[in-house]
N, C-alpha and C positions, 0 to 999 in steps of 0.2 A: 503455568500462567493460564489463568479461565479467563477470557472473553468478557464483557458485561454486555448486559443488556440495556436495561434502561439508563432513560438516560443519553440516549441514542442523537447521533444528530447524522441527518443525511447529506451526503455529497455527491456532487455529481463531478468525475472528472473524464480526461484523455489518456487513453494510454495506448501505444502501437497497436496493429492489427497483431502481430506476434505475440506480443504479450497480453494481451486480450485475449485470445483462441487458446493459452495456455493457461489462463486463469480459470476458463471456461472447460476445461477438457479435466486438470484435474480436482475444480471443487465437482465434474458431474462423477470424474472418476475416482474421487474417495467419497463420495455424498458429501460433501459439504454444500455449505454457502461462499459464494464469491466475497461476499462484502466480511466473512468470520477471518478469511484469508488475507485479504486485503488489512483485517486490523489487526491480527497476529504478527503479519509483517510488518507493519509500520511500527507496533510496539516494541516489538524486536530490534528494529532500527534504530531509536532513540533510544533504549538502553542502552545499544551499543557503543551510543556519543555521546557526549556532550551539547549542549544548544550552541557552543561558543566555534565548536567547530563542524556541527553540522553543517549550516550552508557551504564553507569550504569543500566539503566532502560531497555535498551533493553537485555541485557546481562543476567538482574533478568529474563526474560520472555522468554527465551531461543535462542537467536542470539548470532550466532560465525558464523566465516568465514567459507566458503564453497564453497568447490573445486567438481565440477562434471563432 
């Protein structure tokens, strides 16, 4: 699976201090980019589902809306 480039839209989200220092540790520690990482795995996650039962799924692993 390659990555695209354009086309691109930016986002700004939250995610814990832990998982944030960990994002940050191994895109510095394989050279990557944070944000190649971040869409490799969200791609990877919606393959993995369905749209019908993602929400269920993410909701079991602790996602709700959030206001900051």
């Amino acid at each position: 699976m390659k990555a695209k480039s354009s086309g691109a839209v930016k986002l700004s989200v939250n995610v814990s201090a832990p998982l944030g220092a960990r994002l940050r540790r191994v895109a510095f520690e394989e050279r990557l980019s944070e944000s190649s990482i971040v869409e490799i795995a969200l791609e990877l996650l919606f393959a993995r589902t369905t749209e019908a039962t993602l929400g269920k799924f993410l909701r079991d692993h602790g996602a709700s809306l959030r206001r900051t």
